[in-house]
C-alpha positions in Angstrom: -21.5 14.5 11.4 -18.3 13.9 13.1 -17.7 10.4 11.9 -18.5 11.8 8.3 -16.2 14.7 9.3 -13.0 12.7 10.8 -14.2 9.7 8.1 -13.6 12.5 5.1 -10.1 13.9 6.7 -8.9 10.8 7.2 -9.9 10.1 3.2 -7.4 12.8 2.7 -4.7 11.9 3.9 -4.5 8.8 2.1 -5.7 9.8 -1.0 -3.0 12.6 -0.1 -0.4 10.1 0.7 -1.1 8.1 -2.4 -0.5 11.4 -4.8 2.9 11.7 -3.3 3.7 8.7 -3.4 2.9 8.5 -7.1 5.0 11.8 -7.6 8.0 10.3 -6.4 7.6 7.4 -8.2 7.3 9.3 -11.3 10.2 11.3 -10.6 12.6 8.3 -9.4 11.3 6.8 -12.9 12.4 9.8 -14.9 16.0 10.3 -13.1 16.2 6.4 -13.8 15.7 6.8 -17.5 18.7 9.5 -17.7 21.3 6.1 -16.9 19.7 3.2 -18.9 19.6 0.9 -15.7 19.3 -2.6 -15.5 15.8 -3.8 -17.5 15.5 -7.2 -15.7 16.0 -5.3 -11.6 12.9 -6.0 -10.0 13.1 -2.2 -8.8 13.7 -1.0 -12.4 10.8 -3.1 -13.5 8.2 -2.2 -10.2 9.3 1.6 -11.2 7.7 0.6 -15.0 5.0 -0.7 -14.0 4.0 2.1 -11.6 4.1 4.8 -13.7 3.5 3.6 -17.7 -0.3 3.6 -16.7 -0.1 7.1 -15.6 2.6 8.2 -18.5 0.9 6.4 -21.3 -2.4 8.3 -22.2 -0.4 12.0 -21.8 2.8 10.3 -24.2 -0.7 9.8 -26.6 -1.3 13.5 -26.9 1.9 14.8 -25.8 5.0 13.4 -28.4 8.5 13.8 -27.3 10.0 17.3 -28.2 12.9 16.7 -30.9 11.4 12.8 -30.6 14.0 12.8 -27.3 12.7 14.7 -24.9 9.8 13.3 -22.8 7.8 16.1 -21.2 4.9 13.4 -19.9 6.4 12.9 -16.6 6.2 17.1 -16.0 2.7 16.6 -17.2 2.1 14.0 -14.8 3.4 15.6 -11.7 2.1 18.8 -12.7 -1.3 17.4 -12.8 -0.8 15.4 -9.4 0.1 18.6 -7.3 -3.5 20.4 -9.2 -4.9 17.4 -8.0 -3.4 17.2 -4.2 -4.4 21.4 -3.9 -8.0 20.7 -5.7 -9.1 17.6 -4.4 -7.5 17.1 -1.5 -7.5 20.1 -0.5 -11.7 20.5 -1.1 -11.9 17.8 1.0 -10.1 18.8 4.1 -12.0 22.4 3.5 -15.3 19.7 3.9 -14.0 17.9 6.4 -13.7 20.5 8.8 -17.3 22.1 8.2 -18.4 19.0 8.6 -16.8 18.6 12.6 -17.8 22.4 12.7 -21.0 21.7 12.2 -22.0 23.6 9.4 
């Protein structure tokens, strides 16, 4: 049960990582969008394709307010924090009954 155990916390981390990661992305993207940059910088253009695969299904049922304001990147880091406490936190809570042996 150990290796399961450290094999699970370890799990966690990255997919912890991976979720901040992801936030920031989304959040760099959304402070980007405030000064028009550059289309064609290879930054500007990693940033895009990051985070439209995460923004695109909540734009489908979330419309911008006054068709200007985009709440979908709130959405989307809203719903990455649920899932850092939710699943990454069930998992550490697994992870260490499993190296308790429990």
């Amino acid at each position: 049960m150990i290796l399961l155990g450290n094999l699970l916390a370890g799990l966690a981390v990255v997919v912890d990582m991976v979720l901040n990661m992801a936030m920031w992305m989304l959040i760099i993207s959304a402070l980007l969008s405030w000064v028009n940059p550059d289309p064609f910088n290879p930054i500007v253009r990693f940033l895009h394709a990051v985070t439209h695969p995460i923004l695109k299904p909540i734009r489908r049922f979330v419309p911008p307010l006054g068709g200007k304001i985009d709440l979908s990147p709130i959405i989307a880091i809203i719903l990455i924090v649920f899932l850092q406490t939710f699943l990454v936190g069930s998992m550490r809570s697994y992870a260490r009954l499993m190296l308790a042996g429990v």
